[in-house]
Wavefront OBJ file of the C-alpha trace (Angstrom):
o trace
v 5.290 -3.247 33.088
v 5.451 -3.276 29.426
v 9.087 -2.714 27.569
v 9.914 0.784 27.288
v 11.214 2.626 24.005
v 13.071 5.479 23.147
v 11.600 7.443 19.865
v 15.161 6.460 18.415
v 14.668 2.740 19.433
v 10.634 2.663 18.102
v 12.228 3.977 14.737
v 14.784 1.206 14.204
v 12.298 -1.326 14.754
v 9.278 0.186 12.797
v 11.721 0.008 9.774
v 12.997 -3.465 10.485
v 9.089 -4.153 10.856
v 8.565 -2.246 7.123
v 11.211 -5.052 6.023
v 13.265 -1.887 4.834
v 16.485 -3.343 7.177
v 16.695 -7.245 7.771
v 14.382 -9.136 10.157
v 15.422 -11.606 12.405
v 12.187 -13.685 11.412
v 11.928 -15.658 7.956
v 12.169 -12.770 5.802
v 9.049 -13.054 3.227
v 10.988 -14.294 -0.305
v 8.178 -13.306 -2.726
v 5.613 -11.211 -3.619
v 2.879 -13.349 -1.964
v 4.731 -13.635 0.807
v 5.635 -9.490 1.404
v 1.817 -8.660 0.403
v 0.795 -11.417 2.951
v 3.008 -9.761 5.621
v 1.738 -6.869 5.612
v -2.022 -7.846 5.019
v -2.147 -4.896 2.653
v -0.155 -2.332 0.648
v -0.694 0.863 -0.883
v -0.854 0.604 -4.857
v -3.096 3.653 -5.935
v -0.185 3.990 -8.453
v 0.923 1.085 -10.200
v 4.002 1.725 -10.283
v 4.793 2.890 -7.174
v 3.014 -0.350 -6.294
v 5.996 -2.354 -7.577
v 8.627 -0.439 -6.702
v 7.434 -1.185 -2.947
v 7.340 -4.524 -3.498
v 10.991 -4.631 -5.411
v 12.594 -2.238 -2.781
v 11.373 -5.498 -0.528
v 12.792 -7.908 -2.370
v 16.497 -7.882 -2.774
v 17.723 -9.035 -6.838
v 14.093 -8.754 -7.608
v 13.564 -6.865 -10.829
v 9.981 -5.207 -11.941
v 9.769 -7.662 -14.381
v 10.033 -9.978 -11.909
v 7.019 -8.829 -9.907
v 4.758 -8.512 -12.690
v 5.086 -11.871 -13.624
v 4.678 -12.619 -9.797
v 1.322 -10.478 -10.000
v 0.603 -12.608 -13.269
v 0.411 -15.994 -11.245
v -1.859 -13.664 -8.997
v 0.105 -14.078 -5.826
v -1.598 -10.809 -5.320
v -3.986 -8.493 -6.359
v -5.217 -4.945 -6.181
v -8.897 -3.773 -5.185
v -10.221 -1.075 -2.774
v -10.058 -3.205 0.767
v -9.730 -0.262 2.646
v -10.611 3.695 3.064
v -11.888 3.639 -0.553
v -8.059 3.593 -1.678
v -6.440 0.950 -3.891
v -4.089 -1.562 -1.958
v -2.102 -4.996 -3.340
v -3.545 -7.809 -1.001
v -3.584 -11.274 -1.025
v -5.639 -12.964 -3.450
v -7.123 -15.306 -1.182
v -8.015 -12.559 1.106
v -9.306 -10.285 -0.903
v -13.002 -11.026 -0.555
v -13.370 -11.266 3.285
v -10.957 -8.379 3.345
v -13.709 -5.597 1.041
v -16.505 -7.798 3.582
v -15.035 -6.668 6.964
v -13.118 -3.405 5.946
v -14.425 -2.525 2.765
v -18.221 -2.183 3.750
v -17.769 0.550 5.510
v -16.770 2.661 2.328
v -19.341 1.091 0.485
v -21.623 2.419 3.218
v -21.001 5.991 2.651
v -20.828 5.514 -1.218
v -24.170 6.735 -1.818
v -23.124 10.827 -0.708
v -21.121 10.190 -3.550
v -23.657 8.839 -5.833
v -25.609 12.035 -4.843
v -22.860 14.380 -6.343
v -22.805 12.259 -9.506
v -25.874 12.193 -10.062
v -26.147 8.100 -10.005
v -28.704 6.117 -8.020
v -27.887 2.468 -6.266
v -29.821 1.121 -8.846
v -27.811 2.741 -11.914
v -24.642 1.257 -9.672
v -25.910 -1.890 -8.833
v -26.807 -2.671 -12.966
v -23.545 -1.400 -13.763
v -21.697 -3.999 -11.353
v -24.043 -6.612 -13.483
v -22.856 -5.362 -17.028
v -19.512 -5.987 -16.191
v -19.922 -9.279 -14.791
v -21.382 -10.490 -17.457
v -19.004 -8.913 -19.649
v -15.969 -10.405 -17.979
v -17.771 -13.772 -17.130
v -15.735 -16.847 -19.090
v -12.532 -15.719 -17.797
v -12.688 -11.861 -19.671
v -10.398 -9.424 -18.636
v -10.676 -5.803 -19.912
v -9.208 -2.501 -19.966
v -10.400 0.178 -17.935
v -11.463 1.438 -21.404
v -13.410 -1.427 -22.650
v -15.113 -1.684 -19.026
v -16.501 1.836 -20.305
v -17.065 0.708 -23.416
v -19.602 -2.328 -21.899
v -21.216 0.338 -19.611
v -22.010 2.657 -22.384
v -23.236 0.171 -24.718
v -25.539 -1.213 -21.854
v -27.162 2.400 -21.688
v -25.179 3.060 -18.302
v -23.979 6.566 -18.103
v -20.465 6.586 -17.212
v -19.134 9.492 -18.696
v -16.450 11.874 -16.484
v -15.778 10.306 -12.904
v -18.811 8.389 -12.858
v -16.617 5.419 -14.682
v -14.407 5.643 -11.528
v -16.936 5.363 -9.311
v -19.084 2.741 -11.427
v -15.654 0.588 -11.527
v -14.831 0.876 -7.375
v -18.810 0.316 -6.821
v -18.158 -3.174 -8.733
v -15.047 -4.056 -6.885
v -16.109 -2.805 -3.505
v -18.922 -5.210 -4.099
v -16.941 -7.694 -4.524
v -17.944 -8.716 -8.437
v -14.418 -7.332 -10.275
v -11.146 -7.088 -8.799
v -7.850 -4.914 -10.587
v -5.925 -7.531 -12.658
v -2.615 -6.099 -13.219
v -1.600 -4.246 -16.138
v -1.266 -5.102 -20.092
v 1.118 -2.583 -21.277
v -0.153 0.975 -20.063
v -3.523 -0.066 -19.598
v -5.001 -1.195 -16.235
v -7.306 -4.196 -16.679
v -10.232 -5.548 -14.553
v -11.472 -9.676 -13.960
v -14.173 -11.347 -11.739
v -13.060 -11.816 -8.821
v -14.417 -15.289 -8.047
v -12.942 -16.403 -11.625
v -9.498 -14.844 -10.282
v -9.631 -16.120 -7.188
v -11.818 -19.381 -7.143
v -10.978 -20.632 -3.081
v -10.854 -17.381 -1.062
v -10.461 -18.084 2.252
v -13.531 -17.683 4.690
v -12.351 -16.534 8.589
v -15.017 -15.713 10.747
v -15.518 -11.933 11.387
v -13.428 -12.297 15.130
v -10.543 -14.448 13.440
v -10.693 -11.719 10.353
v -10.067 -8.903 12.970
v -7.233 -10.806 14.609
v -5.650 -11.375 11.075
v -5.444 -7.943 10.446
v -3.985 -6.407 14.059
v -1.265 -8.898 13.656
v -0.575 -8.300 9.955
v -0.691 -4.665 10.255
v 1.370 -4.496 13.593
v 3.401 -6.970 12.682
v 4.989 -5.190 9.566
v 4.435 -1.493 11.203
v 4.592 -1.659 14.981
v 5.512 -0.509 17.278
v 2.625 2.029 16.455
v -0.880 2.633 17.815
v -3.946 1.160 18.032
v -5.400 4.482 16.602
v -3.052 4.150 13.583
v -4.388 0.390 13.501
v -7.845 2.163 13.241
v -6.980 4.722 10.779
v -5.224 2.421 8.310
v -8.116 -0.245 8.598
v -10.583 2.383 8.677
v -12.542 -0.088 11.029
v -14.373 1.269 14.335
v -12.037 2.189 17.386
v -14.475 -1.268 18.633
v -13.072 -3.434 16.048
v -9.499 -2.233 16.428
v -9.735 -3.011 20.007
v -11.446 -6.418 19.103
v -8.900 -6.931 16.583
v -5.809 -6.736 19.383
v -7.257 -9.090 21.863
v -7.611 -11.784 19.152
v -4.104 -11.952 17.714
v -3.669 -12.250 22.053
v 0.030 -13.038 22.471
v 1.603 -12.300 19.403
v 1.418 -8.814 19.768
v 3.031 -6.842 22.860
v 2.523 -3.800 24.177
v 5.178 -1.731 24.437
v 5.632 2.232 25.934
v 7.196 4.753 23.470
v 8.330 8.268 25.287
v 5.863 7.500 27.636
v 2.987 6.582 24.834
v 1.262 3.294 24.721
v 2.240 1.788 21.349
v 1.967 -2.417 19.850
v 4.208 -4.475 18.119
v 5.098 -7.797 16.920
v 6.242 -9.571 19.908
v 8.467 -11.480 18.029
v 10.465 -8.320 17.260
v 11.251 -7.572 21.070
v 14.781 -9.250 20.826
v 15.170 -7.143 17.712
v 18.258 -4.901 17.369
v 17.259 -1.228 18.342
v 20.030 0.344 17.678
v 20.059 3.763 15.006
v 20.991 2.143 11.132
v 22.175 5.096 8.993
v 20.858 3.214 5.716
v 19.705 5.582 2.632
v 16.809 4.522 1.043
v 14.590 5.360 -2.237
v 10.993 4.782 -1.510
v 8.080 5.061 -3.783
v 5.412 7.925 -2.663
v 2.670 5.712 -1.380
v 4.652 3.576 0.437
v 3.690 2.028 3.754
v 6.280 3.751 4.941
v 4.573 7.148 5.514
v 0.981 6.132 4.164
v 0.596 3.112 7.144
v 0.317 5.702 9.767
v -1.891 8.525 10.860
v 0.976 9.957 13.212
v 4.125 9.972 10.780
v 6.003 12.301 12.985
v 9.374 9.464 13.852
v 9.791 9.334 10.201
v 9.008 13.020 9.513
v 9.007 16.585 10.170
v 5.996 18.715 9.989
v 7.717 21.460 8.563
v 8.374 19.463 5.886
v 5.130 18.050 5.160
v 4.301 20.487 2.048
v 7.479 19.260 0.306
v 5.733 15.368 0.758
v 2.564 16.274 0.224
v 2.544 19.505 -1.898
v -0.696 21.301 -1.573
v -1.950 18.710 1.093
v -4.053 16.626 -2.053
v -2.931 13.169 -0.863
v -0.492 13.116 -3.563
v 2.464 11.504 -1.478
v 6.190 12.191 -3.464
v 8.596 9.419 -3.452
v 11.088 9.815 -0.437
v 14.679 9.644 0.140
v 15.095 8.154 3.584
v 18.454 8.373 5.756
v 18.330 6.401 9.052
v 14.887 5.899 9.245
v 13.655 9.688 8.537
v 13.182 11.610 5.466
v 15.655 13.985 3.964
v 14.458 14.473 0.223
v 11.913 13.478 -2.368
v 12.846 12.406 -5.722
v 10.863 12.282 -9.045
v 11.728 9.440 -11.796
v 11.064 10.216 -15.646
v 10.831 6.800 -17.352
v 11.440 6.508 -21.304
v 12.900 3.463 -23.173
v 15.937 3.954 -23.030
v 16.906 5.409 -19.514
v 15.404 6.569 -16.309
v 16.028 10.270 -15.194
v 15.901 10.376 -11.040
v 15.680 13.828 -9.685
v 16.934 14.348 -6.175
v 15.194 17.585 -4.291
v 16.650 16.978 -0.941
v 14.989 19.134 2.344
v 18.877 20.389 3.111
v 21.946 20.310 1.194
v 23.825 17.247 1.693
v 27.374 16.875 1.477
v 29.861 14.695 -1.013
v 29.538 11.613 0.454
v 25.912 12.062 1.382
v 24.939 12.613 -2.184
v 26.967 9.234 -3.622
v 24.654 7.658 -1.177
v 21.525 9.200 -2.309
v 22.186 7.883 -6.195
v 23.598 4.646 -5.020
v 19.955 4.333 -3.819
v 18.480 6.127 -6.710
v 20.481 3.674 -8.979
v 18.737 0.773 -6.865
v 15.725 1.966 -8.531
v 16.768 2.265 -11.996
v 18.556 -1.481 -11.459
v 15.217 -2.774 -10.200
v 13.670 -1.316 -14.083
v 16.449 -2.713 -16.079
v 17.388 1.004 -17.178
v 20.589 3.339 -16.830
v 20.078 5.912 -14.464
v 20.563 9.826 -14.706
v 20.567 11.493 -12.115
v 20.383 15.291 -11.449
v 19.932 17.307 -8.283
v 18.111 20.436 -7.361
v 20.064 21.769 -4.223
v 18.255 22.893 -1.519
l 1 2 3 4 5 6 7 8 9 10 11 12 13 14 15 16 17 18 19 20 21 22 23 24 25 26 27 28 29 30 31 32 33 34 35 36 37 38 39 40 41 42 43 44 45 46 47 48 49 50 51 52 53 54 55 56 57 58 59 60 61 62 63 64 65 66 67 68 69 70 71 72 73 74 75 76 77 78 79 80 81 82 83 84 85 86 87 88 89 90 91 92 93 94 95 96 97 98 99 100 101 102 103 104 105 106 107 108 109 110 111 112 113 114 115 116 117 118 119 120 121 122 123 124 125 126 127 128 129 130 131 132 133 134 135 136 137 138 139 140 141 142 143 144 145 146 147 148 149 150 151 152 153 154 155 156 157 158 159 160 161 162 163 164 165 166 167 168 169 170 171 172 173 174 175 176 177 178 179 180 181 182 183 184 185 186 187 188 189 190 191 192 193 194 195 196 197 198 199 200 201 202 203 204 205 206 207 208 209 210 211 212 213 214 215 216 217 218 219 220 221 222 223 224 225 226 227 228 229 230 231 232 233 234 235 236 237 238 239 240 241 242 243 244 245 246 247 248 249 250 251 252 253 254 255 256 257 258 259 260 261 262 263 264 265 266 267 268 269 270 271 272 273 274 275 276 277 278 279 280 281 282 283 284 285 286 287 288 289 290 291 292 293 294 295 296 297 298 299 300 301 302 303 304 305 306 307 308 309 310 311 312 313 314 315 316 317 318 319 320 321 322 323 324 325 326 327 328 329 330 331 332 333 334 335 336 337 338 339 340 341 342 343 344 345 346 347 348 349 350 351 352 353 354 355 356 357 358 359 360 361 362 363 364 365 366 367 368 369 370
């Protein structure tokens, strides 16, 4: 009979799993080692992107993790549901083979509305190869740049889609930033010894990664994040075998880490300033432990996929907050879901403050009362 959980008890060990509270494993000490953990994380903003690595790494600061992305302990690309995710370098190119082909699959509806045929895409993926071959890296503008001087149209979102088409492919790969400006490389120049599982030991890589840092959840959130077949999932979670457990939540089948059984379970009231595509909300199809669904337009206002950063209180959300960056200071605004009281509030901008530590910058913080 599998090991059953409260809703209260699933909670404090999905966060312990999210490495948001302390794990009784060998908590990962760098970036390569948090990106590894999780097999994947959410980094369609860049700087959201680091602040989920930093809020993950205790004493880190963002300067820190940049240089860590430097010596490419991990990279970004499109693995996954056609969205942008930090992954391990090494695993980036079986990772857009087994997960990423599936969005590559359905790329051509797209092509359709842009008025772009496979062939336009496929010489586009060429210009910049050659254009970045030698060790090149170049700005999202100078990408452009090559296109348009090759005769490729990419004008309006067909640069978008021209630059994902490359990536998904598996030619370029997102090198990280210089300055403001997001910068693309070859991915086989970046990344010269990938490593090569077979497609069953692939699967079972990512059930345990993805359990392992978000369980106890389901296998149709496994599905949903992956965006592989409800076939694969299932294939996935008899590979990784005994490592995982199943456990019962309220009555619901859910996985986990097996390691993470002896875990404490008890409630943590912890306060917590998360970026707004963390893994924290965005690893899950059913979010409902962490949050509300009253509350959902004040996450995700107007329902565009535009997660806010959250302010998180014993595992569930109570606010978002929005940060305003300039060179001398960072302005945090607080918008919590209910008012909070004194003591509340010094805990919400001790958190906040984490944030503006983590940048190197004095905080300011102001609050719009609910």
């Amino acid at each position: 009979m599998p090991v059953q959980l409260t809703a209260a008890e699933a909670l404090a060990l999905r966060m312990t799993s999210l490495l948001l509270r302390p794990h009784p494993a060998a908590r990962p000490k760098d970036v390569a080692g948090v990106v590894e953990w999780f097999g994947a994380m959410q980094a369609q903003d860049a700087a959201s992107g680091l602040w989920s690595l930093g809020a993950r790494l205790p004493g880190w600061s963002q300067a820190d993790v940049q240089e860590a992305l430097e010596r490419r302990e991990a990279l970004r690309t499109w693995p996954m549901r056609g969205t942008v995710h930090l992954v391990p370098s090494r695993d980036a190119r079986w990772m857009l083979e087994v997960t990423g082909v599936r969005a590559l699959a359905g790329a051509e509806r797209r092509r359709a509305v842009l008025g772009l045929s496979e062939a336009e895409a496929d010489r586009a993926a060429d210009v910049l190869g050659t254009a970045l071959a030698g060790g090149g890296r170049l700005t999202r503008a100078e990408c452009v740049a090559e296109l348009t001087a090759a005769g490729v149209d990419a004008a309006g979102q067909r640069a978008y889609h021209l630059l994902w088409y490359a990536a998904q492919r598996g030619v370029t790969c997102i090198a990280p930033h210089v300055g403001a400006e997001q910068t693309f490389a070859l991915l086989d120049e970046w990344v010269p010894d990938p490593r090569r599982p077979d497609r069953d030991e692939a699967l079972g890589i990512l059930a345990l990664r993805y359990f392992r840092s978000h369980g106890p959840t389901t296998r149709q959130d496994f599905a949903g994040w992956t965006g592989l077949t409800a076939t694969d999932a299932k294939r996935g979670i008899a590979v990784a075998g005994e490592a995982l457990a199943t456990v019962s939540v309220d009555g619901a089948e859910a996985v986990m880490d097996a390691a993470l059984l002896d875990a404490p379970r008890a409630p943590v009231d912890d306060v917590l300033a998360l970026p707004g595509f963390d893994e924290y909300l965005l690893g899950y199809k059913d979010r409902s432990l962490m949050v509300d669904l009253a509350h959902k337009q004040a996450i995700i206002p107007g329902g565009n996929g535009v997660f806010q950063p959250t302010i998180v209180r014993a595992g569930r959300v109570l606010g978002t907050w929005k940060r305003s960056v300039g060179k001398t200071r960072v302005k945090l605004s607080a918008r919590p879901l209910a008012a909070p009281d004194a003591p509340a509030r010094a805990r919400v901008e001790a958190a906040l403050e984490g944030y503006a530590g983590f940048l190197g910058l004095p905080p300011v913080v102001d609050w719009a009362d609910a």
